[in-house]
N, C-alpha and C positions, 0 to 999 in steps of 0.2 A: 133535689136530695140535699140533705142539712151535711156541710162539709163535717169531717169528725178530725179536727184538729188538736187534739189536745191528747195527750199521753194520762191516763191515771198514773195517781202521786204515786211513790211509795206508800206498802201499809196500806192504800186504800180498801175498799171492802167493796166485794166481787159487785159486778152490776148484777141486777134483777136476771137478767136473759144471759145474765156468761154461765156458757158448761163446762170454759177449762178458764182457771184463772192464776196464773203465773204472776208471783212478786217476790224482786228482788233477789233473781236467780244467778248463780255465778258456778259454773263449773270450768274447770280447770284441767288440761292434760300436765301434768308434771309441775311445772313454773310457769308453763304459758296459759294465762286464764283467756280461754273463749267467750265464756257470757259473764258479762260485767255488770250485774244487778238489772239483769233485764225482767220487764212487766210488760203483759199482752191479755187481755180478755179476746177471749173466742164467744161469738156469739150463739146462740140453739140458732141452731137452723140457717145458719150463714151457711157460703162457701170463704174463706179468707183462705189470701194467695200470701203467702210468706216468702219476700225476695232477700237477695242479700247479696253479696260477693262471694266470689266462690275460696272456699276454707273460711269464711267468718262465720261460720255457727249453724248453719240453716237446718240442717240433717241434727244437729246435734240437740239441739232444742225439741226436733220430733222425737230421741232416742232418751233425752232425758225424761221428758213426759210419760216415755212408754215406762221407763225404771232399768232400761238397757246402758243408760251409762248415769253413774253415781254423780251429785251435786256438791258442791261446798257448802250451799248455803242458799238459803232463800223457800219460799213454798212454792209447791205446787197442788191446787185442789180440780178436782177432775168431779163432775155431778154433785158440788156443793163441798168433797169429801177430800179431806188433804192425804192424800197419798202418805206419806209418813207415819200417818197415823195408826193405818189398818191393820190386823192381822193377815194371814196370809191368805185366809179362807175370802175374806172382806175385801181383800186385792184382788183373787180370782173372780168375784163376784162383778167387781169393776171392771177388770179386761174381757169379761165376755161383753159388755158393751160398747168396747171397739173393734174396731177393723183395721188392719195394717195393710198398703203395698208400697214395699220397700223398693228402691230406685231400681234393680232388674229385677224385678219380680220376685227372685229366691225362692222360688222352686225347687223341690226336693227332685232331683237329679233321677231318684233310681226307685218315685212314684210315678205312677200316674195320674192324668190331671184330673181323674175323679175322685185317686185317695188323697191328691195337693187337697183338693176340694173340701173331703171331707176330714182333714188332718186335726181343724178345731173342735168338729163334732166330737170326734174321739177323745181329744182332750179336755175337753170340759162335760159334756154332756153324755147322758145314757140313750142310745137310741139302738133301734133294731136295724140291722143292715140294709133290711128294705127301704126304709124311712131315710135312712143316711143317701141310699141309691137317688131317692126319688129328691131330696132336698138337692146333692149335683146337678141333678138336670134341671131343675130349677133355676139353678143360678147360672148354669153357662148360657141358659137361654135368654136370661136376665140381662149377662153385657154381650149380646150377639153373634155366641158359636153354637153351632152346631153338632147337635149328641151326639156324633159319630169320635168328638173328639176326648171326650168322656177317657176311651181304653190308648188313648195314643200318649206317651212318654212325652216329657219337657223337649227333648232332644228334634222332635218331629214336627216343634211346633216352630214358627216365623216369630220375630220380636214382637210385632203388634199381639199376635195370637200369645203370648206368653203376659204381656201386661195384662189381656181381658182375664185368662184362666187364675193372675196372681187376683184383678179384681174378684172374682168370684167367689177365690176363698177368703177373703177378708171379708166379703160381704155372706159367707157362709153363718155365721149367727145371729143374724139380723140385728148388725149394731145399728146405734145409735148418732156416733162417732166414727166417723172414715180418715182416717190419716194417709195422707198420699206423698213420700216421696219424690219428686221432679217423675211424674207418671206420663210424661208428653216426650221422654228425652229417647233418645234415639229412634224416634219415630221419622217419615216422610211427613211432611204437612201435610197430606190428605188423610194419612192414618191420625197421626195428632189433632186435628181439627176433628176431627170423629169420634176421637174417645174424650177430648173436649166436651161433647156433643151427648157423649153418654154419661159424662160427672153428671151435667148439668139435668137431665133427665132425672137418673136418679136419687138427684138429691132432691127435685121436684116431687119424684114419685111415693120415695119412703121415708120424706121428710128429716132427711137427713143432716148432720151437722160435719162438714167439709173442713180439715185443715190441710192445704195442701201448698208444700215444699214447691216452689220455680223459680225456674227461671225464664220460662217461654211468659213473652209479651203477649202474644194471641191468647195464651189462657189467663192472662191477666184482665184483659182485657174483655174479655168475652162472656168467661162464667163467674169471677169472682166478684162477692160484695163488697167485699171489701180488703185493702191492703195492707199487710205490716211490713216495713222494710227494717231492715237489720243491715247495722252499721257500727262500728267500734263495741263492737260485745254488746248494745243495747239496740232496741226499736226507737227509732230515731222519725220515725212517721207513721198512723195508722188514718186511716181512711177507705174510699171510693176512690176511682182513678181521677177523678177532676182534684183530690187532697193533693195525688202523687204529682201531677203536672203542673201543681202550684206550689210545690213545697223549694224552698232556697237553699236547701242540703245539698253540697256540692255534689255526692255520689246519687243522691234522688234524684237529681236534676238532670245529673248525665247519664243514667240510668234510664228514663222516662224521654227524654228529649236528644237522646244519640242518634245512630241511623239506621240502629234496627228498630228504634221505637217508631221512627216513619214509616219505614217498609212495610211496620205490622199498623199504620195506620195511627196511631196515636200520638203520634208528635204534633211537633208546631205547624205544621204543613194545615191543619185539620181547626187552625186558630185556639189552639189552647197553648200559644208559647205564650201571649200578652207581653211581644214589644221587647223578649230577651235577645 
């Protein structure tokens, strides 16, 4: 595999195969600026695992993109089409081809997981209640629950069973685009390694296009194509994991080669330190 060493300039012009392409992005809470002219192409049909330190941007670049928190400056075009641009009708027409699961799920409390399910249906789309019925059982079936759970409240459900049901309804309008959140984080490693297990499937399945928020080394390792790490407000390395364990960025390095990066198997133990 061809290492992907190189950052696009500023102003560059989107690759061929990017569906999201981010330049020269800078949003700011107050006086404290977050992203400081950051640029990232997402590829069709990649998984790319977005790392970073925890409070340096990681969430916040998925939250800009969606249009949930304002920018200072810079673009961003999602299917060719720069967000900024669109009316509003032309923005709905866009976010029905994604899919969100936000870091706990966020789960409407006082639905149930068949109307969580069908909550996009109703907002965007016209459908007959049946049709709406039979699309939820579709999709719980899709990330591995069972119909029974369809009439049971958020409240009823275990944390692993609340990420699949929040996957469900993101994947309820059959995006294009899946944005995930850190969707591994308060799991067991047996539950994590499994819905691991189910990205990767469905992004095989319905060819899907993956941007997903971690910080888990195992799903770095495991299902993503490729990596973008974030560091002082920018992407300071993008690649495959052999970029990441070759890169001489101090926080890459000790990111990729600490002693959770062994435990999960991908450190230097495995001969990819070369002699550090």
């Amino acid at each position: 595999m061809q290492l992907d060493t190189e950052r696009a300039p500023p102003h560059a012009e989107p690759n061929d195969d990017a569906i999201i392409h981010v330049r020269d992005l800078v949003v700011a809470f107050g006086e404290r600026k977050i992203l400081k002219g950051l640029s990232l192409d997402v590829r069709r049909g990649e998984i790319l695992g977005f790392v970073g330190a925890s409070g340096g941007g990681k969430s916040v670049l998925t939250r800009t993109i969606l249009g949930l928190v304002p920018k200072v400056s810079g673009t961003v075009q999602v299917f060719g089409e720069d967000l900024d641009a669109l009316s509003f009708e032309e923005r709905r027409k866009v976010e029905q081809r994604w899919g969100v699961l936000f870091q706990q799920g966020a789960l409407f409390s006082s639905l149930t997981v068949k109307q969580n399910i069908q909550f996009p249906m109703r907002e965007f789309l016209t459908m007959s209640q049946r049709l709406m019925n039979e699309v939820a059982l579709a999709k719980v079936e899709m990330v591995g629950l069972p119909p029974d759970v369809l009439e049971k409240m958020p409240s009823e459900l275990s944390g692993g069973m609340i990420k699949r049901v929040a996957l469900a309804r993101a994947l309820a309008l059959d995006p294009e685009i899946l944005f995930l959140d850190e969707p591994t984080s308060g799991l067991d490693p047996i539950g994590a390694g499994e819905f691991d297990d189910l990205i990767a499937t469905l992004q095989q399945t319905l060819g899907l296009t993956v941007f997903m928020v971690t910080h888990d080394l195992d799903s770095l390792h495991s299902v993503c194509d490729r990596i973008a790490a974030l560091a002082d407000g920018k992407v300071i390395a993008v690649g495959p994991i052999e970029t990441m364990l070759k890169s001489d960025h101090p926080w890459v390095h000790a990111y990729f080669h600490g002693k959770r990066a062994r435990a999960a198997g991908i450190g230097p133990q495995n001969g990819h330190d070369e002699g550090r």
